[in-house]
C-alpha positions, 0 to 999 in steps of 0.5 A: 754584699750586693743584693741581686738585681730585682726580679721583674714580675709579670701576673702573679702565678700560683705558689708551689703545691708542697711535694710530700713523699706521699704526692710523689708516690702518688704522682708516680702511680697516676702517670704509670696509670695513665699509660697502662690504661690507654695502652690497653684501651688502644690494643683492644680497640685496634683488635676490635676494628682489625677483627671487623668490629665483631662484639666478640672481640671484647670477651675475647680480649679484655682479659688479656688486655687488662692483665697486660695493662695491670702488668705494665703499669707495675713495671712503670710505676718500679721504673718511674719511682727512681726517675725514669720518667724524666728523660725523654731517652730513659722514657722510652727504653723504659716504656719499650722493655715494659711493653713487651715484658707485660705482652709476653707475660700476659699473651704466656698467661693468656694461652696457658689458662686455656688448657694449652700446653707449653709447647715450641709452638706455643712460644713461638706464638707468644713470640709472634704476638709482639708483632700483631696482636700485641703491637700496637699495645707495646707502642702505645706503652713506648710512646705514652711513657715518654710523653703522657707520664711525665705530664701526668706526673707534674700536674698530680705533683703541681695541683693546688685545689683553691682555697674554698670560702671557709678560711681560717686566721688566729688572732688574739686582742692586744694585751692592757699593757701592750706600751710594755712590749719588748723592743730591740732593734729601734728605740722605744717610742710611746704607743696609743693603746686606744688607737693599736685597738682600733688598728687591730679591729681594723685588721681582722675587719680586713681579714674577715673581709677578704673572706678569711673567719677569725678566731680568738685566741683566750685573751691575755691582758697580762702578756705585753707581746700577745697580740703578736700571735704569729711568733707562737705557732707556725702551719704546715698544712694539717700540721701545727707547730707550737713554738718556744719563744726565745723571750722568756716574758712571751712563753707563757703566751703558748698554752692560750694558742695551744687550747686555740688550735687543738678546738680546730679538728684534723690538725696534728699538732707537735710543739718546740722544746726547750733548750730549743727556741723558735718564733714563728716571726723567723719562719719564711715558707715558699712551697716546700722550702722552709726559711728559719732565720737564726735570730735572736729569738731562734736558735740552732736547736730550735731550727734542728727540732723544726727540720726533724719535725719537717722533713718527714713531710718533704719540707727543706729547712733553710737557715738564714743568718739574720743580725738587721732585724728582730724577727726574718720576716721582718726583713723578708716576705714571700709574695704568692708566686715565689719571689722574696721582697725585702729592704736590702739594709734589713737583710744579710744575705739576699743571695740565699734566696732564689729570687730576692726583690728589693722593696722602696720601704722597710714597712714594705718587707711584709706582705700577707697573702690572703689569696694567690691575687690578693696581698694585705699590707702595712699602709705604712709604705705605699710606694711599695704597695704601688710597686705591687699592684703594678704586678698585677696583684690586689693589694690591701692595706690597713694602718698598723703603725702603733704595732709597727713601734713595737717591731710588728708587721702585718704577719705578726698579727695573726696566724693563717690555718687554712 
């Protein structure tokens, strides 16, 4: 299959915030908010210099302004929840029939609480507040429903507070018998295991770095695989994710990380059960859309268990055919705005991808985004790493080639929390 045409990338823009039920319900609340206080700071205003700027006015008014405003933003919040607020036209009968229903009510409950009866001539003055006292409150509804919510909306939607200093990124040391490592989609070559020390104390020396505090997982001299931690655990927000790796020689390595991420406070943790397996390896996260490749190491029970874990929070779980690499970010990577990198050999089917950026190297695939400007990456490909600074982007490399013989990548070796 041929691989769609690369991307051009221009400054890197900030990653899709997750869009959780709970983000919509508030965006919702907050755009309707928005309207029904303005339009009822505009109505008492334009009261208060219509009636010659008398302080009166305000005891007067307020209440029956603020009743309306409350009564404007349920009808809005009802009517935005299924959409109302995306169509300019939707938008502005929504907002014009709100308007008035909320002035009628509140001018009706005005009236009413001061001893007033209901009379023909008390309807007729309820009627006739449309075009006067209540006026200028329906237009402001009407218009600021067409216009401030929708914008109100998408920034409550698309916040993203940055990051503070306190960063937090499991790792966990090489085992002594780390030469022992599975290998399955390249032939086995000899590994220095001083030299992967050292790479590995290079590593986290980078991640500390750039800002990010590291913490070790109980080593485990006995696991091969171990240092791989990634393939154990998978973060979605406050949610942690324990895996069941599809190797049986790595699922002991599970309860080590599990004693790990349970000492960091406010996270929910949930786990993958057997027959289900899941690396961590083959879960790809782009805002709310969720890659799962179906690999060797993860199966269709796996990636079931993980979607009904996902979309209660608003998460789309992707699976992804892969037969070319061992784990799906060993053939793909996601940089911070969104686009997929990736070596087109490694990758079945790029078109699933909404956008897909085809890398120089196969040791480029993999990109760990420590901040939304910052990428650490193997210096096995330097081209690629060329290719991405050209974009704008600060790019960080550290030397991983003995993990790098045992199918390891830069996203292997540690597991970003926070």
């Amino acid at each position: 299959m041929t691989p769609p045409a690369p991307v051009a990338l221009a400054t890197p823009a900030r990653p899709r915030p997750e869009r959780t039920p709970a983000r919509r319900v508030v965006s919702v609340l907050a755009g309707s908010g928005a309207v029904a206080v303005l339009a009822a700071a505009t109505g008492l205003l334009s009261l208060f210099i219509a009636n010659g700027q008398s302080p009166e006015v305000f005891a007067q008014a307020s209440g029956h302004f603020v009743l309306a405003g409350v009564l404007a933003w349920a009808l809005l919040a009802v009517a935005n929840a299924v959409g109302a607020s995306r169509r300019w036209f939707l938008a502005l009968l929504v907002g014009f029939a709100s308007g008035v229903l909320a002035a009628l009510v509140a001018t009706t409950a005005t009236v009413l609480s001061g001893g007033r009866q209901i009379t023909p001539e008390m309807f007729l003055f309820v009627l006739g507040s449309l075009v006067s006292l209540n006026l200028v409150f329906i237009l402001t509804v009407t218009i600021a429903e067409a216009v401030l919510a929708p914008r109100v909306e998408r920034a409550v939607l698309d916040y993203l507070p940055r990051r503070g200093a306190h960063r937090i990124a499991l790792v966990r040391i090489p085992a002594s018998n780390l030469t022992e490592g599975l290998v399955t989609h390249r032939d086995r070559t000899p590994v220095d295991q001083a030299r992967a020390d050292e790479q590995w104390d290079n590593y986290c020396a980078a991640l500390v770095a750039e800002g990010w505090e590291t913490v070790e997982v109980d080593a485990a001299p006995e696991l091969a695989d171990s240092v791989f931690v990634e393939d154990t655990l998978v973060m979605f927000g406050d949610l942690a994710v324990l895996t069941s790796p599809g190797a049986e020689s790595r699922r002991a390595e599970v309860d080590g990380v599990e004693r790990a991420i349970r000492s960091i406070p406010n996270l929910e943790v949930r786990r993958i059960e057997l027959p289900g397996t899941l690396d961590g390896g083959d879960v790809m996260k782009i805002g709310a859309d969720v890659y799962v490749g179906a690999s060797g190491r993860t199966n269709a029970e796996g990636i079931r268990q993980l979607r009904g874990l996902l979309a209660p929070r608003g998460y789309n779980v992707i699976a992804v055919p892969l037969t070319k690499a061992l784990h799906l970010k060993s053939s793909v990577t996601a940089l911070p705005d969104g686009t997929v990198i990736g070596f087109p050999d490694l990758v079945d089917e790029p078109g699933l991808f909404p956008r897909f950026l085809a890398v120089p190297e196969p040791e480029g695939v993999a990109v760990v985004a420590l901040s939304d400007e910052t990428l650490l990456m193997s210096a096995s490909a330097p081209n690629t790493a060329a290719m991405l600074a050209g974009f704008g982007y600060r790019v960080v490399t550290v030397d991983i080639s003995e993990f790098e013989k045992l199918e390891g990548c830069v996203t292997c070796l540690s597991v970003r929390v926070r």
